[in-house]
Each structure stands twice: as C-alpha cells, then as structure tokens.
N, C-alpha and C positions, 0 to 999 in steps of 0.2 A: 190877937196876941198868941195863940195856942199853936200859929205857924212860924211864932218868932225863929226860935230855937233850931229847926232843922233848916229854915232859910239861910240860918248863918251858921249852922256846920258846913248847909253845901257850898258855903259863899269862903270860908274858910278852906275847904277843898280843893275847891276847884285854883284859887290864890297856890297853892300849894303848890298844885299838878303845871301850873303856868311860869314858877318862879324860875327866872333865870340870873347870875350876874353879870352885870359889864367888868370885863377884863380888857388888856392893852396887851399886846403879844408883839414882839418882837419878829420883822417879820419880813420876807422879800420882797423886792419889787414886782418882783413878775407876777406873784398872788394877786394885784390887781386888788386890794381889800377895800371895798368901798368908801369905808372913812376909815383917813390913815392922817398920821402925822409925820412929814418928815425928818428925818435925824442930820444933823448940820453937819456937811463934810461929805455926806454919802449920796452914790447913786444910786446903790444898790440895796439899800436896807430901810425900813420904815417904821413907824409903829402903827399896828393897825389894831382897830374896836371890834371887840366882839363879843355876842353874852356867852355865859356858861353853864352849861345847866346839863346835870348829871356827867361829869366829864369830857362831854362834848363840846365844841367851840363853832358858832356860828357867827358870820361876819354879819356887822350893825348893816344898817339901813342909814346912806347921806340924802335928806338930814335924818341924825339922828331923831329918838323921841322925847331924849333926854338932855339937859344943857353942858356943853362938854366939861363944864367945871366939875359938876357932879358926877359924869362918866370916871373924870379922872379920880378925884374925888375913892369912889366906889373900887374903883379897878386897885387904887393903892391901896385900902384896906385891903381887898381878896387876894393882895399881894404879900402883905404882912401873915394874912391866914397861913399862908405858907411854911412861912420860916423856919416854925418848933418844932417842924418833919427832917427840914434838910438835915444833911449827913456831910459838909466838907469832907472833900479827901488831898493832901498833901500832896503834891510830885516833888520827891527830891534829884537831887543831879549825884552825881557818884560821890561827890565831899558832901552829901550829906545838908548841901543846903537846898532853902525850898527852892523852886523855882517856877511853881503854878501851884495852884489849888481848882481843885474837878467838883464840882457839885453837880447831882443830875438829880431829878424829878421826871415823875411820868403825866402830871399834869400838864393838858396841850398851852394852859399863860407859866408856865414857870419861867418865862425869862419876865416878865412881869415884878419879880423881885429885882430888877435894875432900874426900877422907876421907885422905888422908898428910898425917899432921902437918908441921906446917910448911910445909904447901904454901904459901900464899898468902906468906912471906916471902921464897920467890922471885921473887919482883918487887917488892919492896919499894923498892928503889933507883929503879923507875919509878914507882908507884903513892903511894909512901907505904907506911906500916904500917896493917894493918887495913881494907885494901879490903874493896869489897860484890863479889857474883857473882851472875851469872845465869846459867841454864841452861835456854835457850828451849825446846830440843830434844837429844834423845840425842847430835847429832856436835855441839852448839855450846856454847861456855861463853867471857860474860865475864867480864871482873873490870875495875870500876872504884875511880879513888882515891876515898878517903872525903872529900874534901874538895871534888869535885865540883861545880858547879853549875849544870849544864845537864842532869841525870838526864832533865828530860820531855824531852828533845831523842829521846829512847832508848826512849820507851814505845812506837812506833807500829813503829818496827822490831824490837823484840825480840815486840810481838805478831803481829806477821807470821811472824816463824820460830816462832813457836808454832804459831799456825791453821794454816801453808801446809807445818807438814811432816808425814809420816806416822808417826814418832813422837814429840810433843812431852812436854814434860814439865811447864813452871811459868813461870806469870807474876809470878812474884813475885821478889824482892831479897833478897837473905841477904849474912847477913856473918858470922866465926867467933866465938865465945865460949867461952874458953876451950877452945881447940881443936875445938868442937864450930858445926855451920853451925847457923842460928838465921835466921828471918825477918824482915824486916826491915818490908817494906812490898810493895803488890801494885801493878806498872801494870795491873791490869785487873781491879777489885773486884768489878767488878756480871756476873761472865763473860759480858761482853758482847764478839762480834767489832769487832776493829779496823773502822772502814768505809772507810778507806783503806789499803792498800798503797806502804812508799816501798820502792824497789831496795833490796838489799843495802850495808849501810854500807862506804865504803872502807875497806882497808886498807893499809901501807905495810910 
C-alpha cells in the first residue's frame, strides 16, 4: 500500500503528458487526411479527424481508436470551447450595410465551429437566416447573408487568403442543410490562381 500514492501521481502524469483531443477540421482534398468525411456538393473540400494536443493537429489513424460518434461527439464540444474567445468583425458596403462578417482564430480546428449546431443562427439578426460560409484558410471563416448581391465583389479576396496562406483550405461556398454544410458553388473552378492580389478586406 505504501506504493499506492506515487504509482498513481505517475499514472496521473504520465495521462496528462499523453492527452490529446479529437477535432474535425475543415479541410482539402489534396491533404489526403486519413479519415475524413465528405461534404455533399464538393470535390474539393472534406472534413477531416485529427487530435489536438498542445495547439498542434495530427491526422487520426483509419480505423480510428475511437467510434466515430464519439470522435464527433468530442470534436463538437472542443468546438463550442471555442467560441467565448471569437471576436466577429463586420464588413460593411459603402451604405453602410453588412455584407460579411470575418471571424479568425489561430487555433489549427477553428473552422470546427461550423459543425455546432445552430451555429450560423447566431448571426441571424445580422445576416438573415441561412447564410453561406467560407473558409479560405485554417485561422479565416466568413459568412455571408443569403441574399447577397455583390458575392463576385468577394472572389479575388477570398482567393488570395487561399493561395497566400500556408494552410488553406477551399475555394468554394457552402451553406447548411439540414444542419449539415453542403456546397454551394466554387469562386475558383478551373484551380486556377487569382492573377491579381487585393489587400485584406476592411473590417469594422
């Protein structure tokens, strides 16, 4: 008995130095992510597993170790962990109406907040119901209203934070369906690069 106690600080330690979480990250095709889930509509974009652990993201192992209800399960709470950090930012158009909202994070699952339900009807009061999202790159994701009408205003800058970061993700448009993200349309069909560069879009 007199070995209890330091057997299970190292047993609690070691637990520690080992923990990782499962996250779902929105994510390319080309990454090639060992278990991934497809997104309906798309060729090019996926969801793929990975744990997390100390800010770094390593892709699961197919089969997982774990049952994918519970992957999802886990990944949606460390998605919710999230949220009481974001910072929305506004894009307005010259009259002053919105016409996007920019959220970024430097955690590599923040588009992982596109898998909690009900996400997008928190901004419903700005947006409308049933906005579209984009997610150019790992720290960026917008969401515009569905009613829209200046979207090519948005293709030349969202393909820039694609090409110009070091991990993008998808040039394409999604909006939810039945709580599930779904494609919508691509600004960049022919994967061809932008040949212009604009600055960074304002935000307020």
């Amino acid at each position: 008995m007199r070995h209890a106690r330091p057997t299970l600080l190292l047993f609690l330690f070691l637990c520690g130095l080992s923990h990782a979480e499962p996250v779902i990250i929105v994510d390319p095709y080309f990454y090639r992510t060992p278990l991934s889930d497809p997104i309906d509509g798309s060729t090019k974009t996926v969801l793929g597993y990975y744990d997390e652990k100390e800010g770094k993201v390593t892709p699961l192992p197919n089969p997982p170790r774990q049952s994918m209800f519970e992957l999802r399960t886990l990944a949606v709470a460390y998605a919710k962990a999230i949220l009481p950090r974001l910072d929305p930012k506004i894009i307005r158009d010259k009259h002053s109406v919105i016409v996007a909202i920019r959220i970024e994070d430097q955690d590599p699952a923040f588009s992982s907040i596109l898998l909690i339900p009900g996400f997008a009807d928190r901004f419903a009061d700005l947006l409308g119901k049933n906005c579209f999202v984009s997610i150019p790159n790992r720290q960026t994701v917008f969401l515009f209203p569905r009613l829209a009408s200046n979207m090519e205003e948005f293709a030349l800058p969202l393909q820039g934070l694609y090409h110009n970061s070091v991990w993008p993700v998808s040039t394409e448009l999604f909006e939810w369906q039945a709580g599930v993200l779904h494609a919508v349309r691509d600004f960049e069909p022919n994967e061809q690069k932008a040949q212009e560069t604009q600055p960074p879009m304002d935000a307020d």
